[in-house]
C-alpha positions in Angstrom: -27.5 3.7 4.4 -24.4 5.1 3.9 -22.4 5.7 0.6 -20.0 3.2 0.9 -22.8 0.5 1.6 -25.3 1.8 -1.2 -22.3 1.2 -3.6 -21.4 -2.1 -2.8 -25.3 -3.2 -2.3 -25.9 -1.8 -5.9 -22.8 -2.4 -8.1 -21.5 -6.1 -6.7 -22.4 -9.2 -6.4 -24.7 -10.7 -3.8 -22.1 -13.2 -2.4 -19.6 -10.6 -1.7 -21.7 -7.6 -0.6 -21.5 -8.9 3.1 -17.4 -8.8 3.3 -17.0 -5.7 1.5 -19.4 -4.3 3.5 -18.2 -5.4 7.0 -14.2 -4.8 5.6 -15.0 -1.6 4.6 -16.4 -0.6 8.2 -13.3 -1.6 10.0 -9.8 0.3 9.5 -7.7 -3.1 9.8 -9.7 -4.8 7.2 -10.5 -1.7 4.8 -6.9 -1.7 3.3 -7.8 -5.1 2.0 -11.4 -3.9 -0.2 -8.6 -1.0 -0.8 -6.4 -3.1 -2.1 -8.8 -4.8 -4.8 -10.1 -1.7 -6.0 -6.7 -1.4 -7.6 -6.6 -5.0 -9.0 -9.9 -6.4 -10.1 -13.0 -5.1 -8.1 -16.1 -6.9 -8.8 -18.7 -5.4 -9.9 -21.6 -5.7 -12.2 -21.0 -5.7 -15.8 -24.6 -5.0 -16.4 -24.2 -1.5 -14.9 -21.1 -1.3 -16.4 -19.9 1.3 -19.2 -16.4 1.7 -20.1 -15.7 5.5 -20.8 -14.1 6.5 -23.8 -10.5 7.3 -23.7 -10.7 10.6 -24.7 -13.5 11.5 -22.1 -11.4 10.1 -19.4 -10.1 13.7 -18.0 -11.1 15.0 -14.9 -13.0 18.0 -17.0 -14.8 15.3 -19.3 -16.1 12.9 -16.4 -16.9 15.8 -14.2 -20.0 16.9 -17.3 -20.5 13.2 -18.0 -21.4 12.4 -14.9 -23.7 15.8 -14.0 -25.3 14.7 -17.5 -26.4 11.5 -15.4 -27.3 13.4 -12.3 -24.2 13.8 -10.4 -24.4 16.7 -7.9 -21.6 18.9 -6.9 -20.3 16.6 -3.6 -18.7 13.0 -4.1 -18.1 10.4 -1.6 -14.3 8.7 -2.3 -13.5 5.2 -2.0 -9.8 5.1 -2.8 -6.5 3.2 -2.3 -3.5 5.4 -1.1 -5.4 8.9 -1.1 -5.4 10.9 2.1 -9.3 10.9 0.6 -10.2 7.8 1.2 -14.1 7.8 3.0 -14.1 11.3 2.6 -16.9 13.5 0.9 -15.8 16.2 -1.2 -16.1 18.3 -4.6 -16.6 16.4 -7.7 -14.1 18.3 -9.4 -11.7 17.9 -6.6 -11.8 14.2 -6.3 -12.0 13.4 -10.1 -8.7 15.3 -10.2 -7.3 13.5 -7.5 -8.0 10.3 -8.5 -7.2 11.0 -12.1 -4.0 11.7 -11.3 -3.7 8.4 -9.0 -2.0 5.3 -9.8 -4.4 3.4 -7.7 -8.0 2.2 -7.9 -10.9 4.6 -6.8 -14.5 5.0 -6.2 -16.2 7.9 -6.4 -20.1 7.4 -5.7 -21.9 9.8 -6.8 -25.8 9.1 -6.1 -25.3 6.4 -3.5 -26.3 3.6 -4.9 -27.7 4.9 -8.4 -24.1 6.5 -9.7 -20.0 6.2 -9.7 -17.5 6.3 -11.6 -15.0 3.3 -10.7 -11.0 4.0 -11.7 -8.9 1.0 -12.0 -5.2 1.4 -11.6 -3.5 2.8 -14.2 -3.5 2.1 -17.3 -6.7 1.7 -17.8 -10.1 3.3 -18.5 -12.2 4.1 -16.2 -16.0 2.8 -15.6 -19.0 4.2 -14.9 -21.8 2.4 -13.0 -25.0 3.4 -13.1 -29.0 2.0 -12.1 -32.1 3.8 -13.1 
């Protein structure tokens, strides 16, 4: 399974796991998941926590995350970023996406880990299963 489909099959609901999966696998139909990462994606509150404001830095998320076993490579789910469906450095992506206006996923562990950034303002979310 790949990242984008462990993250959808373990942080959204059942009845839209199908279209964001099949969306997300075709270029004409990504930019419309895309597009909702930057409004309201919906996800699973009961993975859900928000992270504190002040621990919402690329430097902070980068050791919150490896504190809840993160490894050094990221896969990025992101409106507007060159990024987008990418894999690449923890520290490189949480930087980029920081610094983004729109929404982002990073996964993390597929399926276990990521760390969801609405547009800004706004705090970012990490989602995470045992």
């Amino acid at each position: 399974m790949n990242p984008e489909e462990a993250f959808v099959k373990a942080f959204l609901p059942s009845e839209k796991r199908a279209r964001f999966i099949q969306y997300l696998s075709h270029p004409k139909r990504r930019k419309e998941i895309l597009n909702r990462l930057s409004h309201e994606l919906p996800y699973l509150f009961d993975f859900a926590t928000e992270v504190p404001s002040e621990q919402d830095f690329p430097d902070e998320l980068e050791k919150l995350l490896k504190a809840k076993g993160a490894g050094p490579i990221c896969h990025v789910i992101a409106d507007g970023l060159k990024a987008d469906g990418r894999d690449l450095p923890l520290s490189e992506a949480l930087n980029l996406i920081c610094m983004h206006e729109l929404g982002a996923v990073l996964s993390c562990v597929p399926g276990r880990l990521a760390y969801y950034k609405p547009s800004s303002p706004g705090c970012g979310i990490i989602l995470e299963r045992s």
